[in-house]
N, C-alpha and C positions, 0 to 999 in steps of 0.2 A: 504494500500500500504506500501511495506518497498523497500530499493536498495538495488544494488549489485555495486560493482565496474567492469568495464570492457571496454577494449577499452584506458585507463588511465582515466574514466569519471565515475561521479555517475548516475547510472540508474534507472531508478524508475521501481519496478516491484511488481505482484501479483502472489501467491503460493496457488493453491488449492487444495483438492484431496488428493489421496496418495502420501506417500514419495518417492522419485524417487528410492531406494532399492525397494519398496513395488510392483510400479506398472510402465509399459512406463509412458513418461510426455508430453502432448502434449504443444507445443512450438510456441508463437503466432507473428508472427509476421507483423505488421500494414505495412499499406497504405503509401504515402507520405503524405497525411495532415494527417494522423493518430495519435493512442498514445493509449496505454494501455488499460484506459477508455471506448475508443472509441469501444470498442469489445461487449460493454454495458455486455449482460446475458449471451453472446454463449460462453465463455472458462466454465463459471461455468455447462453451462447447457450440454456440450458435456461434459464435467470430468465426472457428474453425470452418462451420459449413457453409456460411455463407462469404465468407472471404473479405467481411467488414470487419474495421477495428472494432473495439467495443472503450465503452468510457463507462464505467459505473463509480457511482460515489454516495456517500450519505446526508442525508440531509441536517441541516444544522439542530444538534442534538443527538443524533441518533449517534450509534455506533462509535467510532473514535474521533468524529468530527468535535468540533469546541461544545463545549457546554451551556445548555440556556438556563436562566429564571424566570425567562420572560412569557407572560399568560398570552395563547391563542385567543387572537379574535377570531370571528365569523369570516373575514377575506385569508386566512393564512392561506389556504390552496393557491389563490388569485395571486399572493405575494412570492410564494414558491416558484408559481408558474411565467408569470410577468417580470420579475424582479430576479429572481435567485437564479434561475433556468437559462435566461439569456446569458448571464453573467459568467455561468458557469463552462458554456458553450465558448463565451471570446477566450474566457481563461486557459480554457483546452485546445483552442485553435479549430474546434469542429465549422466545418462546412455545410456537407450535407449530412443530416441525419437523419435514424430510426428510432422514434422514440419505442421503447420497450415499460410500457407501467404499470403498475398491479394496484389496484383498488386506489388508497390515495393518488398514489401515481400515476394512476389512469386517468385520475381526474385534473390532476397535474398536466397530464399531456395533453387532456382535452383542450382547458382554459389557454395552454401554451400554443396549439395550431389555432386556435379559434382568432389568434393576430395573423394568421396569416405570414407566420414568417420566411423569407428568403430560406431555403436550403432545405425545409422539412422533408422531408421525400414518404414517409407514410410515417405509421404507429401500430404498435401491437399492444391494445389494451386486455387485460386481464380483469373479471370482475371489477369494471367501472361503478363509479355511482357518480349521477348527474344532480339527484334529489336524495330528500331524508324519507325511507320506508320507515313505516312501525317492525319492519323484520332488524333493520338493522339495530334499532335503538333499544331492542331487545334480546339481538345478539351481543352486542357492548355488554349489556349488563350481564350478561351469565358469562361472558369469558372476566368481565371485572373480578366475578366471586370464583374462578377457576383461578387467577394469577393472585388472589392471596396465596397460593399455595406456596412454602419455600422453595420446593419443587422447581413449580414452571418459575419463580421468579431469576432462579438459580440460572435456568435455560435462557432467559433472557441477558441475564449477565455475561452472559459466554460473551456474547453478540454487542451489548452497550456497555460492558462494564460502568463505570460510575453514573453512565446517565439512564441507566436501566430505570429507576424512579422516577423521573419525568418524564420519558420517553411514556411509563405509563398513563402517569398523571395528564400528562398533555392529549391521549389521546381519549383516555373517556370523561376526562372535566370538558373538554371540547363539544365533541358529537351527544355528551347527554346535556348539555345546557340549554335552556327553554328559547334563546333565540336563534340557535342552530337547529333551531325545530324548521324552519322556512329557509334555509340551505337550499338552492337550488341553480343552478349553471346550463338549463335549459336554453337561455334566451339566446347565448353566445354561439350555441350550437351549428346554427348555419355561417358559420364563419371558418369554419373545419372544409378545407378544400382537399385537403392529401387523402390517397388511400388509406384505408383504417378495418385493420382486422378487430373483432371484438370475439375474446374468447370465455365465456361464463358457467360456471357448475349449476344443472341445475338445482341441487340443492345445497347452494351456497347459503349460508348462515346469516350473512350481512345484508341477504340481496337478491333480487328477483329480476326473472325474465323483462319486467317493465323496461328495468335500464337499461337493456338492450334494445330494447323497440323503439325507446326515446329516444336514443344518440341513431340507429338507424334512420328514424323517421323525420330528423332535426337537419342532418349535417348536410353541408351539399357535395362532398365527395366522395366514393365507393366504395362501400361498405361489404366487407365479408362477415360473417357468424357463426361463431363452432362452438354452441351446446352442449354438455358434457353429462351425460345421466349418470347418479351413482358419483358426483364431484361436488366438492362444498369449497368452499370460497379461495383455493389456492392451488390452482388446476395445474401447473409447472413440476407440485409437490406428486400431488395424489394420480394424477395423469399425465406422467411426464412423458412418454412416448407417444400420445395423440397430439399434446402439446405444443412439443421440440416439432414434431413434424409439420402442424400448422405454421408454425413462424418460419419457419424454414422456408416453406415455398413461399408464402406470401413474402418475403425480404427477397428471397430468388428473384421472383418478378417485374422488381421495379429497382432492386441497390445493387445491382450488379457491377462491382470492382472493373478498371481499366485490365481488360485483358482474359476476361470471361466471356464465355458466351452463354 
């Protein structure tokens, strides 16, 4: 691991692959209890097959990036995606990218195409959310009362070490507070031009088929969908070989490196 600065914060990231001159970079971005790490083999193992570099890195808090105490507004996604996301692209020198994003970071990548930026070349979203279901704020609280465990907190520590505590506190003081109840990134949605795979468990914890029909039915660029029965909210984990195969062709199709055919 080495950082980049962005956002005004030191971030902790990983550089695989080709140079971003060389080849697109696919661009990782985590979960709420996420972090770099956590992505375990799939940045290295998708660089490999699709012959883009890859960039993954943590977001401020998580993992071993710098530490916060600072309380989530209702726009943190929006400031991630507008503010940190660009920043962290000049910082790396990326060009064209693939964003790669799982639940938060899906929504990250959303609000980030929805400007319309120079170089985007598509995204592979994972279990997105666009709005606040009653599934998810009801999944929050029963994994809340699951990570008092010392256990799973233990588990998390591998991963955040010292910022394991806020990394939790930040994510369910957040999504359970009464004016993240009207959360919602609907409106921006026809602003999403790049191709965009959406890939969802159907019985994801957090989250329902809706938010896949919404960002379908929203965006004005083309859209793929690969449903997963028997998968709950982290399909890369639990379905890694239907998975790896979906990103694969769809990044095949359109980020094809100087010298591929």
């Amino acid at each position: 691991m080495t950082f980049l600065y962005a956002g005004g914060e030191k971030l902790e990231c990983q550089r695989m692959g080709p140079a971003p001159e060389q080849a697109p970079t696919l661009v990782w971005l985590h979960e709420a209890l996420g972090c770099a790490a956590m992505w375990k083999e799939l940045p290295t193992e998708l660089s490999s097959r699709t012959g883009c570099g890859s960039l993954n890195y943590s977001r401020h808090g998580h993992g071993r990036s710098q530490s916060t105490t600072k309380i989530r507004d209702v726009g943190y996604l929006h400031h991630e995606a507008w503010i940190v996301l660009p920043e962290v692209l000049r910082s790396a020198g990326v060009h064209d990218a693939v964003l790669v994003g799982h639940s938060d970071g899906a929504s990250i990548a959303l609000l980030y195409a929805s400007q319309r930026p120079p170089g985007l070349l598509g995204m592979v979203l994972e279990a997105p959310h666009v709005f606040v279901e009653d599934i998810t704020l009801e999944g929050i609280r029963q994994a809340q009362a699951v990570f008092e465990s010392k256990a799973q907190r233990d588990r998390l520590r591998r991963y955040h070490g010292s910022n394991t505590e806020s990394v939790l506190r930040a994510w369910h003081d957040t999504w359970l507070r009464q004016d993240f109840r009207d959360w919602n990134i609907e409106g921006v949605l026809p602003g999403v031009e790049c191709p965009t795979l959406i890939i969802q468990g159907e019985d994801d914890e957090y989250g329902t088929i809706n938010q896949v029909n919404a960002i379908a039915e929203r965006v004005s660029g083309p859209v793929q969908t690969l449903m997963l029965s028997g998968c709950g909210h982290i399909p890369h984990a639990s379905h890694k070989i239907e998975t790896v195969k979906a990103m694969v062709g769809f990044v095949s199709e359109f980020a094809k490196p100087p010298g591929r055919d």
